[in-house]
C-alpha positions as CSV (number, residue, x, y, z in Angstrom):
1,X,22.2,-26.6,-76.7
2,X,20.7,-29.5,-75.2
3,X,23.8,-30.6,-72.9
4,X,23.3,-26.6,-71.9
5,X,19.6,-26.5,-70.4
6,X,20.3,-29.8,-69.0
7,X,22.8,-28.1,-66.6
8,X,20.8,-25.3,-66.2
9,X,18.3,-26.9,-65.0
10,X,20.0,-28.8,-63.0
11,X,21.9,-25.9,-61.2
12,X,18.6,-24.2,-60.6
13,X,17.2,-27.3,-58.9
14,X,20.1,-27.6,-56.8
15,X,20.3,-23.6,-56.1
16,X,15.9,-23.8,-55.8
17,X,16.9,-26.7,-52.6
18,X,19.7,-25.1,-51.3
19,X,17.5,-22.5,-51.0
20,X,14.7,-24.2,-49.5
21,X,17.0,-25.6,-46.8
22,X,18.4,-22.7,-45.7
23,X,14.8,-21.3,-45.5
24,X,13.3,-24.4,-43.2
25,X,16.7,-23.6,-41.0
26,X,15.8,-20.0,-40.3
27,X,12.1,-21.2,-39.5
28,X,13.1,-23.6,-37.3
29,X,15.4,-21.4,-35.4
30,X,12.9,-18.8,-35.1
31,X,10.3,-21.1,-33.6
32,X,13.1,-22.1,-31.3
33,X,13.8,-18.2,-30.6
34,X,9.8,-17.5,-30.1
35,X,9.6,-20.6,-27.4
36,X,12.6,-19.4,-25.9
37,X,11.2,-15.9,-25.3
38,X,7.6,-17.0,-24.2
39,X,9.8,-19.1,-21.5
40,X,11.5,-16.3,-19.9
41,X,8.2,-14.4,-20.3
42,X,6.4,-16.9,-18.2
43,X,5.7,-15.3,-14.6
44,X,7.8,-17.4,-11.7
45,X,5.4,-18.7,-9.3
46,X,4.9,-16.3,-6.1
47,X,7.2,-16.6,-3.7
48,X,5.5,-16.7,0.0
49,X,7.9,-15.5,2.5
50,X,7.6,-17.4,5.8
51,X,6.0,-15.6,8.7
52,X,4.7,-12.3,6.8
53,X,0.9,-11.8,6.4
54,X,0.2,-12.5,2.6
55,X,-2.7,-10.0,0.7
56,X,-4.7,-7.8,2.5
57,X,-7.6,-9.4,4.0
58,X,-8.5,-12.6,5.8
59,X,-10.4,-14.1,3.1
60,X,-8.6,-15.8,0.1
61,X,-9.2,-15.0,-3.6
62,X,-7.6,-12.6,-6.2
63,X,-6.8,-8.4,-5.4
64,X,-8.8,-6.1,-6.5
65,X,-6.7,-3.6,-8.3
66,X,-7.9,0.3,-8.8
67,X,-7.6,2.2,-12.4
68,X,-3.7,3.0,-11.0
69,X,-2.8,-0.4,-10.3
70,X,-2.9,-0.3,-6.7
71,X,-4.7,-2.6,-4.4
72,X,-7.8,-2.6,-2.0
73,X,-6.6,-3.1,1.5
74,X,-10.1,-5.3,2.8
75,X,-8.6,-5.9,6.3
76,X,-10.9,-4.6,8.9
77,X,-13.1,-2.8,6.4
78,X,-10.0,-0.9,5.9
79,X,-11.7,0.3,2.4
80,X,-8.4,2.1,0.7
81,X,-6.3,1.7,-2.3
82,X,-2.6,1.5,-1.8
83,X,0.8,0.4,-4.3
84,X,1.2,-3.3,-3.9
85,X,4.9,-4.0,-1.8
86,X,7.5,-4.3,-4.2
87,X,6.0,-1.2,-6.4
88,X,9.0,0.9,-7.6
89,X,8.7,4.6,-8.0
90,X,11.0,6.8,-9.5
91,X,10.7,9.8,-7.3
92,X,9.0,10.2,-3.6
93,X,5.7,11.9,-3.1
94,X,5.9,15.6,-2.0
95,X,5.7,15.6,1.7
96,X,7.3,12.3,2.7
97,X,9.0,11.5,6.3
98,X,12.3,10.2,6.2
99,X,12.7,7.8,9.5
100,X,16.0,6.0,10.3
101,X,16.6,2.4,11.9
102,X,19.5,0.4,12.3
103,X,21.4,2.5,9.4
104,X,18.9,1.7,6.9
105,X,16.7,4.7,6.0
106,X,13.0,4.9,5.4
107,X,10.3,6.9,3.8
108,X,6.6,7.6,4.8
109,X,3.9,8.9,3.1
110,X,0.1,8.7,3.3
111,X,0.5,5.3,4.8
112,X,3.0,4.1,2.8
113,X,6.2,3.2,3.3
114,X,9.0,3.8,1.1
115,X,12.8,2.0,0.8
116,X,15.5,3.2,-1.7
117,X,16.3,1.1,-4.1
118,X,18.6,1.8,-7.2
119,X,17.8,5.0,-8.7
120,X,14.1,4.8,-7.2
121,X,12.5,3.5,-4.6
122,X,10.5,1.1,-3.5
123,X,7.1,0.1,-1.5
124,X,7.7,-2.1,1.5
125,X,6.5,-3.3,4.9
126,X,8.3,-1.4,7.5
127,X,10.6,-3.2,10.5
128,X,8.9,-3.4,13.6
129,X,10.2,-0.6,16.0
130,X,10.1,2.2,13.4
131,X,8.3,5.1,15.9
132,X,6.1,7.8,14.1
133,X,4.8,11.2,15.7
134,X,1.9,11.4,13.5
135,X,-0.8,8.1,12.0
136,X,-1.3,7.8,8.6
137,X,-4.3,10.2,7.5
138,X,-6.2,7.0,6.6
139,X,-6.2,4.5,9.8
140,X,-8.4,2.0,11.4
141,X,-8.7,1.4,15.1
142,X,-9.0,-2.3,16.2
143,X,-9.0,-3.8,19.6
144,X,-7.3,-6.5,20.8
145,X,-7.4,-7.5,24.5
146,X,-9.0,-3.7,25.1
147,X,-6.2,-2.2,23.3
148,X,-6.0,-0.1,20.3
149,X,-4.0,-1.1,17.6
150,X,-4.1,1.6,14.6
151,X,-4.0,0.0,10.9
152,X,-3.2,1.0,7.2
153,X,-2.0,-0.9,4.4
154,X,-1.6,-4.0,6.7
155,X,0.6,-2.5,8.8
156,X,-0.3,-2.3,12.5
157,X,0.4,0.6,15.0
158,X,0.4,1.1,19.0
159,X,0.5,4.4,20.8
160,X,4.0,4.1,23.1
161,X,4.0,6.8,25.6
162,X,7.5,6.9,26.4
163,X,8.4,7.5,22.9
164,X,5.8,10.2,22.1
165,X,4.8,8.1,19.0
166,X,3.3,5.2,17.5
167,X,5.4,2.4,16.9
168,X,5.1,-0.1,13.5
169,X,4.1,-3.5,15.7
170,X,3.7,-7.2,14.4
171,X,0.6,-8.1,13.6
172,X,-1.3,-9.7,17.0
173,X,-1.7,-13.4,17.3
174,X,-5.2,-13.1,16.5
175,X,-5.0,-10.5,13.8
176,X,-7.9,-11.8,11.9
177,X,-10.4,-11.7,15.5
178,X,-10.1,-8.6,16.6
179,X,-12.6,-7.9,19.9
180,X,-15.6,-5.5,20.6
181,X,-14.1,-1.9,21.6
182,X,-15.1,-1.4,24.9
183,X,-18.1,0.9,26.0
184,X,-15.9,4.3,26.6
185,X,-13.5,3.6,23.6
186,X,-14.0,6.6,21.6
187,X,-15.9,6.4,18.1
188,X,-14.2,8.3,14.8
189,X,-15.8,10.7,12.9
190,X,-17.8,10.1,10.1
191,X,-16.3,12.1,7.2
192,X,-18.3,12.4,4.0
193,X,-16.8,15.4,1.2
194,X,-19.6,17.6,-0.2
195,X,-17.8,19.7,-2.5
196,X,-16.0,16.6,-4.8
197,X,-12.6,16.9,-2.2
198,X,-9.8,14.3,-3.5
199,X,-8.8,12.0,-0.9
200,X,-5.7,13.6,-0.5
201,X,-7.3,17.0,0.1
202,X,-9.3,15.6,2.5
203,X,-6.6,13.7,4.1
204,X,-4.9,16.9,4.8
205,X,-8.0,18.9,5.9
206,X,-8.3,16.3,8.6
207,X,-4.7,16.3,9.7
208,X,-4.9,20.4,10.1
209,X,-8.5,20.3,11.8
210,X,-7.3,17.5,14.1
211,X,-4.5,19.3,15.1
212,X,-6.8,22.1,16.1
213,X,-8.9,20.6,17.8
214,X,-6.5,18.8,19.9
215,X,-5.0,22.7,20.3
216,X,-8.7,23.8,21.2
217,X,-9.4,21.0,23.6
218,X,-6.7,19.5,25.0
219,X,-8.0,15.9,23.6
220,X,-6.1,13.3,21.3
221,X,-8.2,10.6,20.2
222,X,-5.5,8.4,18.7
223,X,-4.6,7.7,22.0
224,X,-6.2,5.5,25.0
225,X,-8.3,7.8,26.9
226,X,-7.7,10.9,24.8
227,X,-4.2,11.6,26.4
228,X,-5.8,12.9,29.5
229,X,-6.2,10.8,33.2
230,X,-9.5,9.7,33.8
231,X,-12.9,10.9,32.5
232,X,-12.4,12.3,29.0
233,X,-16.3,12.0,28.2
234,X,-16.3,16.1,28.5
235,X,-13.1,16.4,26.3
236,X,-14.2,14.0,23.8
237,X,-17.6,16.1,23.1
238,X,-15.5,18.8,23.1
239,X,-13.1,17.5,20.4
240,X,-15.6,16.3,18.0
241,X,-17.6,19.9,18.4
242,X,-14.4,21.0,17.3
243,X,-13.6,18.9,15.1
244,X,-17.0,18.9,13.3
245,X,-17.1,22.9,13.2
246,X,-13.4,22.9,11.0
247,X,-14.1,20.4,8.9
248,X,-17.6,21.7,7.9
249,X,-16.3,25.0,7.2
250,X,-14.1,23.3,4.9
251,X,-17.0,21.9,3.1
252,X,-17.9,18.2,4.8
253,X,-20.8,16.5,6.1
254,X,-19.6,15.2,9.7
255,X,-22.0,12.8,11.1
């Protein structure tokens, strides 16, 4: 009986080690799993591609993101919200442009533009060249050298009159110091919505009262001079009267 527990409790020693090994094995294996993942979890440093504008503003510092992920465009008091570049989407918005260059096709929308990629597609800056009938609802107007260059979502636009569009530019040399308008460079609207409007709703409310007026008055004031030869003063008054009158009926305060 003695011989007996002797062996016993020699086997469970050697089964209660074995054991224990095995046990400090998986450990160690899983902390080698767990360092593994949190290294292919780490975020690769940002890769700057040479000659493109990086953020959206001239002043350095960290985006400021909205409550859909999407970040402020700052550059020349710009003031919207838009999907950072490289933002995939699994379907296009309703209403989107498709434009063509080069056999690569395109997609605008509200300013954005739009590649496929995959089964989705994806936000990125448009080739210079690409020619639109219509600016984004949204734009800017800055002047450089006394000409207009229209902006949104740091993409720069110029009226070309023998294409009967505006054409996706580079950004000008001095991009960051734009100069004073001069004295008869027409003044936009200032657009406030009474009624709660969304910004899309209001987008489109513009589009359809600035096509009116433009119907009404002949005028265009996305391009230099109105669209019409010398002395648009009269046309431009005329426009904004227009203008003013739609979008008021429609429930804005136009100052």
């Amino acid at each position: 009986m003695i011989k007996t527990s002797k062996f016993v409790l020699l086997s469970s020693a050697v089964l209660f080690f074995g054991l224990g090994s095995q046990v400090a094995a998986a450990a160690d294996q899983h902390g080698r799993d767990e360092h593994a993942r949190d290294e292919r979890a780490r975020p690769e440093p940002a890769r700057v591609e040479p000659g493109r504008p990086q953020g959206r503003g001239p002043a350095p510092g960290r985006a400021v993101i909205d409550g859909h992920a999407q970040e402020l465009d700052g550059r020349h008091n710009h003031g919207r919200y838009y999907p950072p570049v490289g933002a995939v989407r699994p379907a296009l918005p309703e209403g989107y442009r498709p434009y063509y260059r080069g056999g690569d096709r395109y997609y605008f929308h509200g300013g954005i533009w739009y590649a496929p990629r995959g089964p989705g597609f994806v936000v990125i800056r448009p080739p210079s060249g690409l020619v639109i009938s219509v600016l984004p609802p949204y734009y800017s107007t800055v002047w450089f050298g006394g000409v207009p260059y229209y902006y949104a979502d740091n993409v720069y636009y110029t009226w070309q009159p023998d294409q009967n569009g505006y054409s996706v530019v580079d950004p000008p040399d001095n991009a960051d110091s734009p100069s004073d308008a001069p004295d008869n460079a027409q003044q936009d609207l200032i657009i406030y919505p009474k009624n709660g409007q969304s910004k899309d709703q209001q987008a489109a409310d513009q589009f359809e009262c600035h096509t009116w007026a433009k119907g009404q008055t002949g005028f265009d004031p996305t391009q230099p001079g109105g669209g019409q030869p010398g002395g648009p003063a009269m046309s431009r008054s005329n426009y904004d009267r227009a203008m003013s009158a739609c979008l008021q009926a429609r429930g804005y305060q136009v100052n």
